[in-house]
N, C-alpha and C positions, 0 to 999 in steps of 0.2 A: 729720510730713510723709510721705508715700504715698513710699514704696521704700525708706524708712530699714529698720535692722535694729541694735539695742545688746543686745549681752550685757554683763550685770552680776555677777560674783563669780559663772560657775555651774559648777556642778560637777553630776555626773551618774554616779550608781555603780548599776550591772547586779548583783543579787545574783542566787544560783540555789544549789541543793539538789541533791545526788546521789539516784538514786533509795532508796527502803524499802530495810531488809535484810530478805530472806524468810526468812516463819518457816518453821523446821523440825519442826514438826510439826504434827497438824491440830488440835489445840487451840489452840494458839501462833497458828494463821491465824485461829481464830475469836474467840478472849477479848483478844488480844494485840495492839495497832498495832506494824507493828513500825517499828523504830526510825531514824529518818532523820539524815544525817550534817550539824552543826551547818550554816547560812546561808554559802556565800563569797563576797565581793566583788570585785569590780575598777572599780577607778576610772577612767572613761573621760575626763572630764575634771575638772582641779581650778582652779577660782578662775580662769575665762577670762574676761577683761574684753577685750572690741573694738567698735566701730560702725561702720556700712558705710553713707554717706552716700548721700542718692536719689542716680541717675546712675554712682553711683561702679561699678569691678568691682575684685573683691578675691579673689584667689586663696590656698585655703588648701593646705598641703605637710606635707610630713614623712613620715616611714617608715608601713608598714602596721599599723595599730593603735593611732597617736599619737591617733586622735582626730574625724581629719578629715571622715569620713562620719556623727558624733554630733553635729556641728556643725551640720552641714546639716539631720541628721531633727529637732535641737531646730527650727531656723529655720523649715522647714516645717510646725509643728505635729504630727510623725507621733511622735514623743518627749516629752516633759517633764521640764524639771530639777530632781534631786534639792534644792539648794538653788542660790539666785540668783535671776535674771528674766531671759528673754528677751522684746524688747519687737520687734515686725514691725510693720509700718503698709502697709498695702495689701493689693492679690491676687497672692500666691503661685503659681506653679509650681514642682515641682519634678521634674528630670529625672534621678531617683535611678537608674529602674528603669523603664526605656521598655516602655509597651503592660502593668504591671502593673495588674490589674482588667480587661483582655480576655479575654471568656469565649470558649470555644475555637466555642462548638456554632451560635453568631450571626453574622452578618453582619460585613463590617468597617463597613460602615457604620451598621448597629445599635449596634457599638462605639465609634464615633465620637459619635454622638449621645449615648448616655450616658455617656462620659468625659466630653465637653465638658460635659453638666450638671455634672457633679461639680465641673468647675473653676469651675463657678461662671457661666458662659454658658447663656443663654436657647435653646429648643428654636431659634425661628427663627435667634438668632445664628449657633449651630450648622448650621442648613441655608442660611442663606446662604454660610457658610464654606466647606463641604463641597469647590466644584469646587477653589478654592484647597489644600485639603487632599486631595483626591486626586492630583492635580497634582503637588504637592512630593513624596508617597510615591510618586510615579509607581507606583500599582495598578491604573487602567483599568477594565476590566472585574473584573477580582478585588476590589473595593470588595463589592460583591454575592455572594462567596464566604462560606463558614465561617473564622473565621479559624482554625479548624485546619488546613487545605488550605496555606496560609503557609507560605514558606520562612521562615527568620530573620532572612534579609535586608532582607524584606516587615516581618515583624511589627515590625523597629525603626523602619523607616524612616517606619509609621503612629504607630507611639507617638510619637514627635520632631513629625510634622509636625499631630498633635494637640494636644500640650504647646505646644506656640510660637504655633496659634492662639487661644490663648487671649486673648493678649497681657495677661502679667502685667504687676505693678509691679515683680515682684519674679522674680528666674530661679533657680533652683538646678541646678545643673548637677556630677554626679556623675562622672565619668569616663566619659560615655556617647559622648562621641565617637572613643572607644578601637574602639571597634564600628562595624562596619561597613567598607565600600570606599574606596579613597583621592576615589572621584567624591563619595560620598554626604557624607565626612567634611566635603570643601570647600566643597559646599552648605550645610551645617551651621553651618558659621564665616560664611559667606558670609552665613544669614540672621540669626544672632547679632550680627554686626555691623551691620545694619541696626538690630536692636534696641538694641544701642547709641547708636545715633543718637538714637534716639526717646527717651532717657533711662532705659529698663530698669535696672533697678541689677541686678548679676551675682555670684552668688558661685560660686565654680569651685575644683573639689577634681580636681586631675589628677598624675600621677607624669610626665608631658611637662612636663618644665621649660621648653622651647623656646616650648612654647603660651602657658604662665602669663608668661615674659619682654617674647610680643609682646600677650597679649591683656588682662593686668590692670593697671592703676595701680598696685594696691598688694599685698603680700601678706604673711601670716603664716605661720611656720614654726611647727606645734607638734608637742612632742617630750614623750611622755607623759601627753599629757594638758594640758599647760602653754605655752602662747607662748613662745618660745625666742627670735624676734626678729619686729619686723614695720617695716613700710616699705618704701620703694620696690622691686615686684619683682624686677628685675637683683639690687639687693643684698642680698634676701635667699634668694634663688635662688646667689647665691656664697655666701653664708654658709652654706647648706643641702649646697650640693655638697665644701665643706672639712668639715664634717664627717663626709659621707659616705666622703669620702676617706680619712679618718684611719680612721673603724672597718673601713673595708676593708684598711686596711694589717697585714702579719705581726706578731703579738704582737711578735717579735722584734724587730723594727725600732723603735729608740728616735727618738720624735718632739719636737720643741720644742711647749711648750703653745702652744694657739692663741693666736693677739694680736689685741687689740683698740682699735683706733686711735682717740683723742679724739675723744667726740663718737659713740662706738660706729658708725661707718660704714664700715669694712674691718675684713674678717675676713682670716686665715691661718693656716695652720700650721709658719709659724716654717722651713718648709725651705729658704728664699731669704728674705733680709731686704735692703733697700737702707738702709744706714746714711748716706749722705749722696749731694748732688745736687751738679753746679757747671755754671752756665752759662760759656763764654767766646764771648767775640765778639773777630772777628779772629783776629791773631795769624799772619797768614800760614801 
């Protein structure tokens, strides 16, 4: 079905090389390769199994480096996994990296038109769109500028209000609404939510737990690489922030392990426990 998204068992490891040791002498540079420091890894993610239902929005979390932005570049096609499958069904946007592929020395509107091909939109699509999309970047006459002449405020606000007309099946949405003004941001959400409506299916990676609470159905927390918990975002947005709470606590300070209540649906850390309840009615 068009806006689905399943990862199956994938996992995804970045290796990279230190540079050559130079040779020290000039024979050594010419007879000799010299000699480079064995392959190292890091595992970005291990054995991630999730599906993101058309319609659905699904917010992913967890600390910087768990994972959360290798999600997104697998989903988008700008990655590939090491081992697993990542399965997409539809057209893709993804709002990793607003106004990335805008050459500085052209037009905004020459960038426009060839982003929009890229997403996959027809030359006319694209110039039909265009008053729409200058409109929401509110640029005016700067549309016909270079877009090196661009404040940064400009350049985001073209990248956003080009990604959106594309009208994916599919949003990816990177922390990009971190950027920018508190006007441009509401606008943002504003037309996000429209596409909501429409049935866009949404995956959103943000450290605004506030956003992820009101804006996703569902979310996943992952922590190294791995799913840590997922389901309904309140609570996993609490289980998210008891952790963070615990590793921000003084070594010193002795903590009860966290607890995990039947049915894994409250989390805490053991420093308030309610051991029993009693209703009474009456009783003057």
């Amino acid at each position: 079905m068009k806006g689905a998204i399943r990862f199956a068992g994938v996992r995804k490891v970045f290796r990279w090389r230190g540079p050559r040791q130079r040779a020290e002498t000039l024979k050594g540079a010419l007879f000799r390769r010299g000699r480079r420091p064995p392959a190292r890894e890091h595992v970005a993610l291990d054995g991630v199994d999730f599906e993101v239902a058309p319609g659905e929005a699904v917010a992913i979390i967890g600390a910087n480096g768990s994972g959360k932005s290798t999600c997104l570049k697998l989903a988008g096609g700008i990655l590939r996994p090491t081992a697993g499958t990542v399965a997409v069904e539809g057209r893709v946007t993804a709002l990793i990296e607003l106004g990335a592929g805008f050459h500085p020395e052209i037009t905004g509107r020459e960038n426009v038109l060839i982003n929009g091909m890229l997403l996959g939109l027809t030359r006319a699509e694209v110039e039909n769109r265009m008053p729409e999309i200058v409109r929401f970047a509110e640029l005016g006459d700067f549309i016909d500028q270079p877009v090196k002449t661009y404040s940064s405020g400009m350049y985001v606000r073209l990248g956003f209000a080009v990604a959106v007309a594309a009208e994916p099946d599919i949003l990816l949405i990177d922390e990009v609404l971190a950027v920018g003004d508190e006007v441009f941001t509401r606008r943002c959400l504003d037309r996000l939510a429209r596409m909501r409506q429409r049935g866009v299916t949404m995956v959103l990676v943000s450290h605004d737990l506030e956003l992820v609470t009101t804006f996703a159905d569902r979310a996943l927390y992952l922590e190294r690489g791995r799913i840590t918990a997922a389901g309904p975002a309140d609570a996993v947005v609490a289980r998210y922030r008891s952790d963070a709470a615990g590793l921000a606590a003084p070594p010193e300070a002795a903590r009860a392990p966290v607890r995990v209540v039947e049915g894994g649906k409250r989390w805490g850390n053991g420093d308030v426990e309610i051991l029993a309840v009693e209703a009474v009615v009456g009783g003057g």
